[in-house]
C-alpha positions as CSV (number, residue, x, y, z in Angstrom):
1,X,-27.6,0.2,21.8
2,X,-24.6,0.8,23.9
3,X,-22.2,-1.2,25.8
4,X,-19.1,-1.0,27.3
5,X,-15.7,-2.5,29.1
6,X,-14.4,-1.4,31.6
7,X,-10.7,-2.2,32.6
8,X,-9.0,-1.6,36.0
9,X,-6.5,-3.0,38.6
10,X,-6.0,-6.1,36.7
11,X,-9.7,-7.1,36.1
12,X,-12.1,-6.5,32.6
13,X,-16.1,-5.9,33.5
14,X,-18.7,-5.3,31.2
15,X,-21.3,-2.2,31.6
16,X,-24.6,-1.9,30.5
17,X,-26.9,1.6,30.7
18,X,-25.8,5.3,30.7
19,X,-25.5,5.6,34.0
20,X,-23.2,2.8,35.5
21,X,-20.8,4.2,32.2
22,X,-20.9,7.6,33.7
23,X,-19.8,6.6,37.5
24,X,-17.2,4.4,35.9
25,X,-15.6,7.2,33.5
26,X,-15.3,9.5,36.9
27,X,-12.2,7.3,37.5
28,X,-9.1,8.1,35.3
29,X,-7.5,5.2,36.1
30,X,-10.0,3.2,34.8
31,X,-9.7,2.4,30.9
32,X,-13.1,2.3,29.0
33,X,-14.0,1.2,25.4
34,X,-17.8,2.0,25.0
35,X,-19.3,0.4,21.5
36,X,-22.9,1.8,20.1
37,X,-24.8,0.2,17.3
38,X,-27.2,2.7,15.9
39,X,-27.5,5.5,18.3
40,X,-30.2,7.0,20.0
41,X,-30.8,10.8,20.7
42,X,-30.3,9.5,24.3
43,X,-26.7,8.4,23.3
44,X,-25.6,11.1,21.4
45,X,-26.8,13.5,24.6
46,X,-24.6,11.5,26.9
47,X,-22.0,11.2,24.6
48,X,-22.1,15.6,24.2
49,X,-22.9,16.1,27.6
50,X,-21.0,13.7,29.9
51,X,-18.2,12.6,27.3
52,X,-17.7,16.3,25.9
53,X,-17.5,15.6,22.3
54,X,-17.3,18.0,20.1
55,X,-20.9,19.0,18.0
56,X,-19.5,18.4,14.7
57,X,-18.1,14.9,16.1
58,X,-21.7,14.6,16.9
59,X,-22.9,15.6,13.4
60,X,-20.4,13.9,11.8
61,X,-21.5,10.5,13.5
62,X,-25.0,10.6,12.4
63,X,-24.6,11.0,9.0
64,X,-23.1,8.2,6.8
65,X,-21.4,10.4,4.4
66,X,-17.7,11.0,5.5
67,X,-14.4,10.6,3.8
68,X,-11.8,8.2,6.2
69,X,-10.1,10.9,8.2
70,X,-8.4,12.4,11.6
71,X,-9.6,15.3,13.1
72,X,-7.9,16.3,16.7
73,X,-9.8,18.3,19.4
74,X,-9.0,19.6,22.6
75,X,-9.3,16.2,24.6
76,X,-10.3,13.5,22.0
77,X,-9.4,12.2,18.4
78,X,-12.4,11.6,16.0
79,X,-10.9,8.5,13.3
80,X,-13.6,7.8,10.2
81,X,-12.8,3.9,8.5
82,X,-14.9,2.7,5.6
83,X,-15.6,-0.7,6.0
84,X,-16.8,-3.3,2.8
85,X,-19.9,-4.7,3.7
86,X,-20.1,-9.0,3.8
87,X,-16.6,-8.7,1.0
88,X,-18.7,-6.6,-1.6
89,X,-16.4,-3.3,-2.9
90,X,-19.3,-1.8,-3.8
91,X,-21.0,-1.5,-0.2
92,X,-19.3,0.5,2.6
93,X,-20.5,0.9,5.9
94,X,-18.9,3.7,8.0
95,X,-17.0,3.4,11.5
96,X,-16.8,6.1,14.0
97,X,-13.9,5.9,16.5
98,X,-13.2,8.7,19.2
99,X,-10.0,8.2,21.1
100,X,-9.9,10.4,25.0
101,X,-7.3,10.5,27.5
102,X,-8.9,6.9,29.3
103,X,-11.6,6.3,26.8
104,X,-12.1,4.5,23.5
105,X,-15.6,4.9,21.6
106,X,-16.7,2.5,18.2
107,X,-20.3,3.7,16.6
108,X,-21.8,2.0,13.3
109,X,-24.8,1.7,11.8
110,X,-24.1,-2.1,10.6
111,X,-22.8,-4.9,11.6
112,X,-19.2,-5.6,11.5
113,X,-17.4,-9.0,12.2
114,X,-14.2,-7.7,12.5
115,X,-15.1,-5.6,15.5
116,X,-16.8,-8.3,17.2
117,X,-13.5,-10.5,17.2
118,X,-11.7,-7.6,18.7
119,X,-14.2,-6.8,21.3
120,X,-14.4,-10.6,22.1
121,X,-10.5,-10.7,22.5
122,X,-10.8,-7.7,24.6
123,X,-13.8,-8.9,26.9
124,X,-11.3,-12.2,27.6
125,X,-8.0,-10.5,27.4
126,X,-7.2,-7.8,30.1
127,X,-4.0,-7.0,28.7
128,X,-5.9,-5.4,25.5
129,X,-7.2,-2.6,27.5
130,X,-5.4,-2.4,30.2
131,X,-2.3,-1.5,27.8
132,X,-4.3,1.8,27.4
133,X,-7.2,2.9,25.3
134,X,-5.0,3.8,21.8
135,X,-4.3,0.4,21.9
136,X,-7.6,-0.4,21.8
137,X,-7.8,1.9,18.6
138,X,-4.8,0.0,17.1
139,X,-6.1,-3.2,17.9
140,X,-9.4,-2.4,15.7
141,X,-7.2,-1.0,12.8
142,X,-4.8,-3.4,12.5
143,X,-8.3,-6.2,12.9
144,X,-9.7,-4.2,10.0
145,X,-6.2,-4.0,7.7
146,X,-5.7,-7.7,8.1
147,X,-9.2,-8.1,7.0
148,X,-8.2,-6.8,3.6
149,X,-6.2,-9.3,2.6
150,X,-8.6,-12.2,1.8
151,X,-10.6,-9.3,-0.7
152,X,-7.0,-8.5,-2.1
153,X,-6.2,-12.1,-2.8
154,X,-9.9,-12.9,-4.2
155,X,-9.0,-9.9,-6.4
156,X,-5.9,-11.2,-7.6
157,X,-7.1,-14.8,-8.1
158,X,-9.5,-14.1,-10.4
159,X,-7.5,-11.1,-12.4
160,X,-5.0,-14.4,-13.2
161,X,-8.3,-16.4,-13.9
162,X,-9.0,-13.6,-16.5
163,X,-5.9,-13.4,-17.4
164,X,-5.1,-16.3,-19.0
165,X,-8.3,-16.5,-20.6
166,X,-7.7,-12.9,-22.7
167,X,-5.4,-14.5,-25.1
168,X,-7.5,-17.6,-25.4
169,X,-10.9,-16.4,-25.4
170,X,-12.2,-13.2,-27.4
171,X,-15.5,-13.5,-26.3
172,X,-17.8,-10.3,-24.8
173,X,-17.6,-12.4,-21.6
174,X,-14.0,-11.8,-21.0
175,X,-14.3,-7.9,-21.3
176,X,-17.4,-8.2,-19.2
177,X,-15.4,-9.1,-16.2
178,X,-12.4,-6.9,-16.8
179,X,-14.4,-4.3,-16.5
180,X,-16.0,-5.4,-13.5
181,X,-12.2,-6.0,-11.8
182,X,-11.6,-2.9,-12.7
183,X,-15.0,-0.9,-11.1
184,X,-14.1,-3.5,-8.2
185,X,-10.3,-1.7,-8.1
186,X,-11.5,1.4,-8.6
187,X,-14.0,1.2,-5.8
188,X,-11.8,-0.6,-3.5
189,X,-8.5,2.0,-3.9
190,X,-11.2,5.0,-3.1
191,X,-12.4,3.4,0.2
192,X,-8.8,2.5,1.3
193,X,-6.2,4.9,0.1
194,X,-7.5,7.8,2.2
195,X,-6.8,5.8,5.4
196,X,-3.1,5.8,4.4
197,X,-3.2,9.8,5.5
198,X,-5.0,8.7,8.8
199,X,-2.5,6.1,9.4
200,X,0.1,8.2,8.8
201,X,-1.1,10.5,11.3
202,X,-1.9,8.3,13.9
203,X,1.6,6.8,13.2
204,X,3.4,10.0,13.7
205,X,3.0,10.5,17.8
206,X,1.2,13.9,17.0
207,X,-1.4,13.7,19.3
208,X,-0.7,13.2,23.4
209,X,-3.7,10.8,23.5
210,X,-1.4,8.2,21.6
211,X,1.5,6.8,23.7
212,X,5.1,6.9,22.5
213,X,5.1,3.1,23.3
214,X,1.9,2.4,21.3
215,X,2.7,4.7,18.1
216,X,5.1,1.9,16.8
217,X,2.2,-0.3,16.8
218,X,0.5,2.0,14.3
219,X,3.6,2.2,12.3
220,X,2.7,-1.4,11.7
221,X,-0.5,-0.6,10.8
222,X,0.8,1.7,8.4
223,X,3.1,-0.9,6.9
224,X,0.5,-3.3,5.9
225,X,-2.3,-0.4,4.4
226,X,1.2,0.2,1.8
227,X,1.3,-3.5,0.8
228,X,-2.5,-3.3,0.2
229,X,-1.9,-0.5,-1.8
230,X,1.0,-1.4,-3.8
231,X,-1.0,-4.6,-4.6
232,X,-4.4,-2.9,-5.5
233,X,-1.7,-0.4,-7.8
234,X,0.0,-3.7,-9.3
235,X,-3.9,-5.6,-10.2
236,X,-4.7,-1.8,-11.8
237,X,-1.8,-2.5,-14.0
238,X,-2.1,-5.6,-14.6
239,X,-6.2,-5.0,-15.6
240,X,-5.3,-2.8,-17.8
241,X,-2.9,-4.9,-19.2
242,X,-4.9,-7.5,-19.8
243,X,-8.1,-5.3,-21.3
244,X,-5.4,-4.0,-23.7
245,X,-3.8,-7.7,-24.9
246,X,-8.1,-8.5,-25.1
247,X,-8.4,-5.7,-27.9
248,X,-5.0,-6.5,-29.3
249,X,-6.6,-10.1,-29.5
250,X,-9.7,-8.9,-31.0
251,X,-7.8,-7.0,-33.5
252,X,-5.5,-9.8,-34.5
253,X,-8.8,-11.8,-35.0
254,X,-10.4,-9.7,-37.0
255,X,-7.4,-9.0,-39.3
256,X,-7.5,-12.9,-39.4
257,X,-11.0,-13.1,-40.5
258,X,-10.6,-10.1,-43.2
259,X,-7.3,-11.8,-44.8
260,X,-9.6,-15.2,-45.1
261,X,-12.7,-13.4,-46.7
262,X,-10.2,-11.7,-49.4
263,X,-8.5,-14.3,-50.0
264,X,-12.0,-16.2,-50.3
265,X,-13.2,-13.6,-52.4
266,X,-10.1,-13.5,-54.8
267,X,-10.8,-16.6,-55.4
268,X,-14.4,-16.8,-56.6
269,X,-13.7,-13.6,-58.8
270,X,-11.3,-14.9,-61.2
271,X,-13.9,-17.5,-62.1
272,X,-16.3,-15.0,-61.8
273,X,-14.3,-12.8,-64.2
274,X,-14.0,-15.8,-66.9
275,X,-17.4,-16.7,-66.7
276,X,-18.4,-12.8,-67.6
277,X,-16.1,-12.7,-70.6
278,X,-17.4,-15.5,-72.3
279,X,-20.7,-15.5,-71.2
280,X,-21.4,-11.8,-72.5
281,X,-18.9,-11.7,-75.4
282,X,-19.7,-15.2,-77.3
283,X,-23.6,-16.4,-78.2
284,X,-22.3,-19.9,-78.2
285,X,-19.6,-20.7,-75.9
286,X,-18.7,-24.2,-77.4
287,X,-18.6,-23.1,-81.2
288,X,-16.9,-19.4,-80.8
289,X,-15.4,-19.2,-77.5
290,X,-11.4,-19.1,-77.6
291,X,-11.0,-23.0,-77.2
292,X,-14.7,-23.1,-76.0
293,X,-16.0,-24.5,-72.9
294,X,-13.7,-26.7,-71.7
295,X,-11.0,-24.5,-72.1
296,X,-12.9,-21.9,-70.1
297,X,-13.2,-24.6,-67.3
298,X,-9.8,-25.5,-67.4
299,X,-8.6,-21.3,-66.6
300,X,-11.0,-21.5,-64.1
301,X,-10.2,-24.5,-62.2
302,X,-5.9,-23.5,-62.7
303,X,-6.9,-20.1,-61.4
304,X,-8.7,-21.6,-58.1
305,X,-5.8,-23.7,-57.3
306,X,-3.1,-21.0,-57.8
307,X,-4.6,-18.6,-55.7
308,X,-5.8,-21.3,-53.5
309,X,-1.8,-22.5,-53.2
310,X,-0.7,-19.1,-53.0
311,X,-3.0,-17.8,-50.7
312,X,-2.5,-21.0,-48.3
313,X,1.3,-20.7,-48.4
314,X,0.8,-16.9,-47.5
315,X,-1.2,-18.0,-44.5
316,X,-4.0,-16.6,-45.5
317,X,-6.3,-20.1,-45.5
Protein backbone atom coordinates (compact mmCIF):
# COMPACT_ATOMS: atom_id res chain seq x y z
CA UNK A 1 0.00 0.00 0.00
CA UNK A 2 1.50 3.29 -0.94
CA UNK A 3 0.96 6.76 0.07
CA UNK A 4 2.51 9.86 -0.17
CA UNK A 5 3.09 13.84 0.75
CA UNK A 6 3.47 16.12 -1.33
CA UNK A 7 5.06 19.54 -0.37
CA UNK A 8 4.98 22.79 -2.44
CA UNK A 9 4.61 26.62 -2.31
CA UNK A 10 4.00 26.66 1.31
CA UNK A 11 1.27 23.96 1.48
CA UNK A 12 1.58 19.80 2.47
CA UNK A 13 -1.15 17.39 0.49
CA UNK A 14 -1.51 13.91 0.72
CA UNK A 15 -1.55 11.52 -2.52
CA UNK A 16 -3.17 8.40 -2.89
CA UNK A 17 -2.67 5.90 -6.24
CA UNK A 18 0.21 5.62 -8.75
CA UNK A 19 -0.91 7.90 -10.87
CA UNK A 20 -1.68 11.28 -9.08
CA UNK A 21 2.25 10.40 -7.58
CA UNK A 22 3.54 10.34 -11.09
CA UNK A 23 1.86 13.88 -12.32
CA UNK A 24 3.10 15.29 -9.01
CA UNK A 25 6.90 14.01 -9.30
CA UNK A 26 6.99 15.78 -12.96
CA UNK A 27 7.41 19.00 -10.88
CA UNK A 28 10.95 19.44 -9.38
CA UNK A 29 9.96 21.90 -7.26
CA UNK A 30 7.66 19.88 -5.57
CA UNK A 31 9.21 17.76 -2.57
CA UNK A 32 7.70 14.19 -2.22
CA UNK A 33 8.13 11.54 0.56
CA UNK A 34 6.22 8.36 -0.75
CA UNK A 35 5.84 5.54 2.15
CA UNK A 36 4.88 1.70 1.02
CA UNK A 37 3.93 -0.97 3.44
CA UNK A 38 4.44 -4.30 1.77
CA UNK A 39 4.84 -3.77 -1.78
CA UNK A 40 3.11 -4.96 -4.63
CA UNK A 41 4.63 -6.09 -8.10
CA UNK A 42 2.61 -2.92 -9.18
CA UNK A 43 4.84 -0.74 -6.88
CA UNK A 44 7.99 -2.07 -7.45
CA UNK A 45 7.18 -1.44 -11.50
CA UNK A 46 6.37 2.11 -10.80
CA UNK A 47 9.05 2.54 -8.51
CA UNK A 48 11.76 0.94 -11.65
CA UNK A 49 9.95 2.50 -14.29
CA UNK A 50 8.71 6.02 -13.37
CA UNK A 51 11.12 6.55 -10.21
CA UNK A 52 14.30 4.94 -12.08
CA UNK A 53 15.67 2.90 -9.32
CA UNK A 54 18.16 0.94 -9.72
CA UNK A 55 17.34 -3.29 -10.15
CA UNK A 56 19.43 -4.28 -7.35
CA UNK A 57 17.66 -1.37 -5.15
CA UNK A 58 14.69 -3.29 -6.37
CA UNK A 59 16.07 -6.67 -5.27
CA UNK A 60 17.46 -5.46 -2.43
CA UNK A 61 13.97 -4.21 -1.14
CA UNK A 62 12.18 -7.33 -1.46
CA UNK A 63 14.23 -9.43 0.44
CA UNK A 64 14.50 -9.01 4.19
CA UNK A 65 18.09 -10.07 4.47
CA UNK A 66 20.38 -6.85 4.28
CA UNK A 67 23.12 -5.61 6.42
CA UNK A 68 22.41 -1.52 7.46
CA UNK A 69 24.24 0.16 4.66
CA UNK A 70 24.68 3.15 1.98
CA UNK A 71 24.88 2.47 -1.51
CA UNK A 72 25.01 5.75 -4.02
CA UNK A 73 23.72 5.64 -7.63
CA UNK A 74 23.60 7.85 -10.30
CA UNK A 75 20.43 9.96 -9.06
CA UNK A 76 19.36 8.30 -5.72
CA UNK A 77 20.83 7.02 -2.24
CA UNK A 78 19.54 3.50 -1.11
CA UNK A 79 19.94 3.72 3.21
CA UNK A 80 19.18 -0.05 4.89
CA UNK A 81 18.17 0.51 9.07
CA UNK A 82 17.32 -2.50 11.23
CA UNK A 83 14.62 -1.72 13.38
CA UNK A 84 13.77 -3.91 16.89
CA UNK A 85 10.49 -5.07 16.66
CA UNK A 86 7.77 -3.96 19.75
CA UNK A 87 11.47 -3.41 22.15
CA UNK A 88 12.46 -7.17 21.59
CA UNK A 89 16.56 -7.40 20.49
CA UNK A 90 15.97 -10.44 19.13
CA UNK A 91 13.40 -9.31 16.25
CA UNK A 92 14.44 -6.93 13.55
CA UNK A 93 12.40 -5.68 10.90
CA UNK A 94 14.13 -4.03 8.00
CA UNK A 95 13.65 -0.25 6.59
CA UNK A 96 14.31 0.72 3.03
CA UNK A 97 14.94 4.43 2.50
CA UNK A 98 15.87 5.86 -1.09
CA UNK A 99 16.83 9.46 -1.10
CA UNK A 100 16.44 11.46 -5.02
CA UNK A 101 17.09 14.86 -5.98
CA UNK A 102 13.11 16.06 -4.78
CA UNK A 103 12.03 12.68 -3.49
CA UNK A 104 12.17 10.67 -0.32
CA UNK A 105 10.93 6.92 -0.34
CA UNK A 106 10.29 4.55 3.24
CA UNK A 107 9.32 0.66 2.36
CA UNK A 108 8.79 -2.07 5.27
CA UNK A 109 7.26 -5.08 5.67
CA UNK A 110 6.05 -4.26 9.48
CA UNK A 111 4.82 -1.83 11.30
CA UNK A 112 6.88 0.79 12.75
CA UNK A 113 5.75 3.46 15.39
CA UNK A 114 8.53 5.49 15.03
CA UNK A 115 7.81 6.22 11.36
CA UNK A 116 4.26 6.95 11.96
CA UNK A 117 5.21 9.88 14.54
CA UNK A 118 7.48 11.28 11.87
CA UNK A 119 5.05 11.09 9.05
CA UNK A 120 2.40 12.51 11.36
CA UNK A 121 4.67 15.51 12.20
CA UNK A 122 5.36 15.85 8.61
CA UNK A 123 1.54 15.57 7.32
CA UNK A 124 1.02 18.75 10.07
CA UNK A 125 4.27 20.39 9.66
CA UNK A 126 5.22 21.95 6.26
CA UNK A 127 8.47 22.99 7.30
CA UNK A 128 9.56 19.20 7.59
CA UNK A 129 9.43 18.74 3.92
CA UNK A 130 9.58 21.74 2.61
CA UNK A 131 13.20 22.05 4.12
CA UNK A 132 14.01 19.41 1.41
CA UNK A 133 13.67 15.70 1.06
CA UNK A 134 17.29 14.70 3.10
CA UNK A 135 15.69 16.22 5.82
CA UNK A 136 12.98 14.13 5.60
CA UNK A 137 15.74 11.20 5.74
CA UNK A 138 17.33 12.89 8.87
CA UNK A 139 14.16 13.36 10.42
CA UNK A 140 13.41 9.47 10.37
CA UNK A 141 16.98 8.69 11.62
CA UNK A 142 17.31 10.85 14.23
CA UNK A 143 13.20 9.47 15.23
CA UNK A 144 14.72 5.97 15.03
CA UNK A 145 18.16 6.90 17.20
CA UNK A 146 16.15 8.58 19.90
CA UNK A 147 14.14 5.51 19.92
CA UNK A 148 17.07 3.60 21.30
CA UNK A 149 17.45 5.10 24.27
CA UNK A 150 14.50 3.72 26.34
CA UNK A 151 15.93 -0.15 25.20
CA UNK A 152 19.42 1.20 26.28
CA UNK A 153 18.21 2.37 29.63
CA UNK A 154 15.89 -0.89 30.13
CA UNK A 155 19.21 -2.65 29.51
CA UNK A 156 21.13 -0.83 32.00
CA UNK A 157 18.32 -0.97 34.66
CA UNK A 158 18.23 -4.39 34.98
CA UNK A 159 22.25 -5.16 34.41
CA UNK A 160 22.36 -2.96 37.98
CA UNK A 161 19.26 -5.18 39.05
CA UNK A 162 21.55 -8.16 38.39
CA UNK A 163 24.24 -6.59 39.55
CA UNK A 164 23.76 -6.34 42.95
CA UNK A 165 22.26 -9.48 43.20
CA UNK A 166 25.67 -11.51 41.93
CA UNK A 167 27.41 -11.02 45.24
CA UNK A 168 24.28 -11.78 47.21
CA UNK A 169 22.76 -14.54 45.38
CA UNK A 170 24.63 -17.61 43.84
CA UNK A 171 21.72 -19.16 42.52
CA UNK A 172 21.43 -20.74 38.66
CA UNK A 173 18.88 -17.90 38.34
CA UNK A 174 21.35 -15.11 38.46
CA UNK A 175 23.64 -16.64 35.61
CA UNK A 176 20.40 -17.33 33.76
CA UNK A 177 19.87 -13.70 33.15
CA UNK A 178 23.43 -12.64 32.68
CA UNK A 179 23.45 -14.62 30.00
CA UNK A 180 20.42 -13.41 28.58
CA UNK A 181 21.88 -9.53 28.99
CA UNK A 182 24.55 -10.57 27.34
CA UNK A 183 22.60 -12.48 24.02
CA UNK A 184 20.42 -9.16 24.48
CA UNK A 185 23.94 -7.05 24.04
CA UNK A 186 25.24 -9.11 21.63
CA UNK A 187 22.16 -8.95 19.45
CA UNK A 188 21.49 -5.34 19.99
CA UNK A 189 25.40 -4.04 19.11
CA UNK A 190 25.14 -6.29 15.71
CA UNK A 191 21.84 -4.49 14.58
CA UNK A 192 23.22 -1.03 15.52
CA UNK A 193 26.92 -0.62 15.12
CA UNK A 194 26.83 -1.00 11.29
CA UNK A 195 24.63 2.09 11.08
CA UNK A 196 27.58 4.09 12.63
CA UNK A 197 29.38 3.51 8.91
CA UNK A 198 26.04 4.76 7.23
CA UNK A 199 25.89 7.63 9.57
CA UNK A 200 29.16 8.54 8.97
CA UNK A 201 28.56 8.60 5.41
CA UNK A 202 25.57 10.40 5.25
CA UNK A 203 27.32 12.75 7.77
CA UNK A 204 30.25 13.46 5.48
CA UNK A 205 28.34 15.72 2.56
CA UNK A 206 29.55 13.00 -0.06
CA UNK A 207 26.67 12.71 -1.95
CA UNK A 208 24.94 16.02 -3.86
CA UNK A 209 21.44 14.73 -2.86
CA UNK A 210 22.42 15.82 0.88
CA UNK A 211 22.55 19.63 1.32
CA UNK A 212 25.52 21.33 2.89
CA UNK A 213 23.00 22.95 5.31
CA UNK A 214 21.30 19.61 6.25
CA UNK A 215 24.62 17.37 6.59
CA UNK A 216 25.15 19.05 10.19
CA UNK A 217 21.92 17.61 11.08
CA UNK A 218 23.30 14.12 10.42
CA UNK A 219 26.32 14.94 12.26
CA UNK A 220 23.89 14.91 15.13
CA UNK A 221 22.64 11.90 14.29
CA UNK A 222 25.92 10.55 14.33
CA UNK A 223 26.69 11.94 17.75
CA UNK A 224 24.00 10.17 19.49
CA UNK A 225 24.45 6.37 17.52
CA UNK A 226 28.34 6.97 19.47
CA UNK A 227 26.67 7.45 22.95
CA UNK A 228 24.49 4.32 22.13
CA UNK A 229 27.44 2.63 21.37
CA UNK A 230 29.81 3.61 24.06
CA UNK A 231 26.95 2.61 26.42
CA UNK A 232 26.07 -0.84 24.86
CA UNK A 233 30.33 -1.20 25.07
CA UNK A 234 30.27 -0.02 28.84
CA UNK A 235 26.94 -2.80 29.83
CA UNK A 236 29.31 -5.48 27.78
CA UNK A 237 31.89 -4.67 30.34
CA UNK A 238 30.04 -4.38 32.96
CA UNK A 239 28.13 -8.09 32.10
CA UNK A 240 31.09 -9.58 31.98
CA UNK A 241 32.08 -8.16 34.99
CA UNK A 242 29.44 -9.24 36.87
CA UNK A 243 29.33 -13.07 35.27
CA UNK A 244 32.98 -13.13 36.39
CA UNK A 245 32.32 -11.73 40.34
CA UNK A 246 29.07 -14.62 39.95
CA UNK A 247 31.87 -17.53 39.46
CA UNK A 248 34.21 -15.81 41.79
CA UNK A 249 31.16 -15.97 44.21
CA UNK A 250 30.49 -19.55 43.45
CA UNK A 251 33.97 -20.36 44.02
CA UNK A 252 34.33 -18.58 47.31
CA UNK A 253 31.15 -20.68 48.30
CA UNK A 254 32.30 -23.69 47.47
CA UNK A 255 35.69 -23.30 49.11
CA UNK A 256 33.38 -22.30 52.05
CA UNK A 257 31.40 -25.43 52.05
CA UNK A 258 34.70 -27.76 51.51
CA UNK A 259 36.56 -26.08 54.64
CA UNK A 260 33.18 -26.85 56.67
CA UNK A 261 32.90 -30.53 55.55
CA UNK A 262 36.82 -31.09 56.58
CA UNK A 263 36.69 -29.60 59.32
CA UNK A 264 33.31 -31.62 60.02
CA UNK A 265 35.06 -34.60 59.03
CA UNK A 266 38.22 -34.07 61.16
CA UNK A 267 36.20 -34.09 63.72
CA UNK A 268 34.24 -37.30 63.67
CA UNK A 269 37.50 -39.16 62.76
CA UNK A 270 39.50 -38.68 65.88
CA UNK A 271 36.66 -40.33 67.68
CA UNK A 272 36.41 -42.53 65.03
CA UNK A 273 40.13 -43.32 65.25
CA UNK A 274 39.74 -44.01 69.21
CA UNK A 275 36.82 -46.01 68.97
CA UNK A 276 38.85 -48.39 66.29
CA UNK A 277 41.87 -48.80 68.59
CA UNK A 278 40.05 -50.02 71.42
CA UNK A 279 37.31 -51.60 69.90
CA UNK A 280 39.71 -54.03 67.72
CA UNK A 281 42.72 -54.19 70.04
CA UNK A 282 40.93 -55.04 73.65
CA UNK A 283 38.09 -57.96 74.07
CA UNK A 284 36.87 -56.12 77.05
CA UNK A 285 37.13 -52.41 77.00
CA UNK A 286 36.34 -51.72 80.74
CA UNK A 287 38.75 -54.51 82.20
CA UNK A 288 41.96 -54.09 79.65
CA UNK A 289 41.62 -50.97 77.85
CA UNK A 290 44.35 -48.25 78.91
CA UNK A 291 42.15 -46.64 81.70
CA UNK A 292 39.09 -48.38 80.15
CA UNK A 293 35.98 -46.86 78.90
CA UNK A 294 35.65 -43.84 80.51
CA UNK A 295 38.89 -42.83 79.72
CA UNK A 296 38.32 -43.62 76.09
CA UNK A 297 35.26 -41.22 76.32
CA UNK A 298 36.97 -38.62 77.93
CA UNK A 299 39.93 -38.45 74.63
CA UNK A 300 37.08 -38.48 72.56
CA UNK A 301 34.98 -35.73 73.96
CA UNK A 302 38.71 -33.42 74.58
CA UNK A 303 39.46 -34.22 71.03
CA UNK A 304 35.79 -32.89 69.65
CA UNK A 305 36.19 -29.78 71.51
CA UNK A 306 39.82 -29.00 70.42
CA UNK A 307 39.26 -29.38 67.05
CA UNK A 308 35.90 -27.99 67.35
CA UNK A 309 37.75 -24.65 69.10
CA UNK A 310 40.42 -24.69 66.78
CA UNK A 311 38.59 -25.15 63.74
CA UNK A 312 35.95 -22.35 64.90
CA UNK A 313 38.71 -19.83 65.65
CA UNK A 314 40.20 -20.61 62.16
CA UNK A 315 36.83 -19.77 60.63
CA UNK A 316 36.26 -22.82 59.50
CA UNK A 317 32.69 -23.47 61.51
Amino acid sequence: MLRALCSHNGSIRHISGLDELEAEMKDAKKQIWMDIDKPTPDEFEFLEKKLGLHSLVLEDMAHERQRPKVEPYDDHLYVVVKVFQNGNTGQTAQLNMVLGANYFLTSRYKPMPFLEEVWERAGKNNGLLSRGADFALYSLLDAFVDNLFPLINQIDLELDDVSEKVFKDSSPDVMSRLFSLKRRLFNTRKAIVPLRDVLTTLSRHDSTLISKKNAVYFRDVYDHMIRIIESLDNDREATSSAMEGYLTGVSNNLNIIMKKLTAITAIIMVPSLIAGIYGMNFANISDYALGGAQVAFAIMALSVMGLGIYFKGRGWL
